[in-house]
Every structure is written in C-alpha cells, then in structure tokens.
C-alpha angles and dihedrals in degrees: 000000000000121000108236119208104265085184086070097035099060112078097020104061137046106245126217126188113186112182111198093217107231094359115173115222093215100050095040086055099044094049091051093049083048094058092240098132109045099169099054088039095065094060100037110101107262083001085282139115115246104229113237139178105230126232101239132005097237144047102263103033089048095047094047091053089041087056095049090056096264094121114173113304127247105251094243135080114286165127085229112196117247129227096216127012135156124246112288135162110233100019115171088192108051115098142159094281098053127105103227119193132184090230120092095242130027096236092074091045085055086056087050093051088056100267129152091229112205139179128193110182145191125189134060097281091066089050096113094196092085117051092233088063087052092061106078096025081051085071096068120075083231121021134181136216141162150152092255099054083056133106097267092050108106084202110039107131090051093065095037080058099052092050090050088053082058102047087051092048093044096053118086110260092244102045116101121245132205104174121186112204121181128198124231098179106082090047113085141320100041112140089113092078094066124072109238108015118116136208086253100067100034140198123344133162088273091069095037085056088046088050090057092047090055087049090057101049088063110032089084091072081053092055098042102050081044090058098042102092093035145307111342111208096214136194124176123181153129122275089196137352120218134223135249110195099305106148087354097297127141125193126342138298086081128114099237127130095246093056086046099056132069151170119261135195138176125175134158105228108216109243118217087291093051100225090144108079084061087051096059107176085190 
C-alpha cells in the first residue's frame, strides 16, 4: 500500500475512521471475495481487505494506541510508515508523508487544525454513564452515545448512521470534519443478525459473518453523507478480532492469532467534484 501525503491531506479533506469493533480479518476477507459486502468492496484497494496486526487486543487498549497514530500494522516486517504521529525523538514510523503533530493524539491536533472533531460510539467504551465510557469520546470536541448505538441493539448501525447524517447537515459547509464511528454490530452478541439463530445457541462465526453483512447493507448512507461537502480521506478497520472456539479460545483480550489480525482499509471518497479518484490513498 502506498503511503499518501498526510501533510496534504489534512486540511484539505474531510477525514472519516470507522473501526468495525471485534472484526475478524478471515472472515472480512472471505465475505468480500465472495462477493458478500458490495458496498465496502467497492472501496476497498483491488476490492480486498489489506491484512494487519492490531495494535491491542481489546477495545480500549486498541483505540488509545489508534488515537495516538499507532492504526493496525501491515503483517510484514517493518518499520512500516504512519499516517499521523506526535512528535518523538528517535521514531521509526514517522516518514515524509506523515502528518506529525505536538498533541498526544491526533484528534486534538485535528481541533487545532480547525476540525469539528466528532465521535459517535458503540461499546461499551463509548458508553459516557460510567466514568470509564467518558475517557475516549472525551477526546472529540462533540461525542455521541446512546443505548441504541450499543451491542443488544438489532439495529445499531443504523442509528449510528442517521446521527452521523446529522452531524454532516448540521456542520457549515466550509468547516472541516474528522468523524470517528464505531461499530457496535460484529461485537457480541451478535446472533440477531443472522435469521435462525437463537439466544440459546449463541454467537458463532456465522453470525459474526451475518453481522458484517448488515454492516454492509448501511455504510453506504456513512460514506455518502461523509462525501457530500468534498473528498473524504477514509479509513475503515478492526481494532481486534474474537475467538470462537479455536484452540479452545472465546471472545478477545487473548493473545491468539485471530484476535491479532485484522482487516484495513484506506480510500479517498470523491466529493461532488470528484478530486478524489486522482488522489488514490490506496
């Protein structure tokens, strides 16, 4: 994957990170060579996932280390260039092509670029009651939480859609966006998204797979509202896959490959002009 020029990006596009809570990278990438997820497939790079190691094997490890630069890691030997980082003597990972900030996280340096910096979330972690929920939304200047955008909700990324369309119409035409959505569906439970599982039996990679395929069928609103005022630099990816059953493992915070790896994407979606097809961030 080519590195794009953050320095020219920023500033200049609206800028969109969707993290697909618990995502799987197999069966992310077997449902898109299947032709199972049509509207992510037609923005992902050669209509495939890239395969990463994330950063953290659980929500809110993974999402600290995303919003201090550190995204999900190409699965090869590195160092592997970043597209945002904070100021640090001796980085590896910091390149041309990075945007570098003096904030710990480049959310904040987005506000200081002039950004409307929003977050609409969807675990538990997002979840502001408890002080613990109010730590990574307490990054955004505006953040959005609620009972519907969480893991029982049948329909959660449909509302998390809907508020993201009004964050989008309610924004000045000429003021900058970086909107965070994450996405409650994959993470258990998920058994509803899949017709004829019950309760009783529970989650399973069939209804993991089911919950991605949901996904699908709405992010197109997403991407849409985000490309409405001008180029959107996207990126859309897992912050930790989960377990079912393999070597005996259930669920995340373990160290087993299918926790480790996940699906990337980044993508630049043409505005109404339509600059962003000769800006590929592939």
């Amino acid at each position: 994957m080519n590195q794009p020029d953050m320095n020219a990006i920023v500033g200049s596009h609206d800028l969109l990170l969707v993290t697909l809570d618990t995502l799987r990278y197999d069966v992310a990438a077997e449902l898109a060579a299947a032709g199972r997820l049509p509207n992510l497939a037609r923005h992902l790079p050669g209509g495939r996932w890239e395969r990463r190691h994330a950063p953290g094997s659980f929500t809110y490890a993974s999402h600290q280390a995303i919003f201090a630069g550190f995204l999900p890691t190409p699965a090869s030997q590195g160092p592997h260039p970043r597209l945002f980082a904070a100021r640090f003597a001796g980085s590896e990972s910091t390149a041309g092509g990075t945007y570098v900030h003096d904030t710990p996280d480049f959310v904040s340096a987005l506000a200081h670029e002039g950004y409307r910096t929003v977050c609409v979330g969807g675990v538990g972690f997002f979840d502001k009651r408890p002080p613990l929920g109010s730590v990574l939304p307490g990054l955004f200047q505006e953040s959005h939480w609620e009972p519907s955008f969480g893991v029982t909700s049948p329909t959660s990324f449909e509302a998390q859609v809907t508020r993201a369309e009004e964050v989008v119409a309610a924004l000045p035409p000429d003021r900058r966006l970086f909107l965070f959505v994450n996405v409650s569906a994959l993470h258990q439970p998920n058994w509803f998204h899949l017709p004829g599982a019950t309760r009783e039996a529970g989650d399973s990679r069939a209804t993991h797979a089911a919950a991605l395929e949901y996904v699908d069928r709405h992010i197109g609103r997403l991407f849409a509202a985000m490309s409405s005022r001008r180029d959107c630099f996207t990126i859309v990816c897992s912050d930790h896959g989960t377990a079912y059953g393999e070597d005996g493992f259930t669920g995340h915070r373990l160290g087993h490959e299918v926790v480790w790896t996940v699906p990337y994407a980044q993508f630049v979606l043409p505005g109404p002009a339509g600059d962003g097809a000769r800006e590929a961030a592939a």
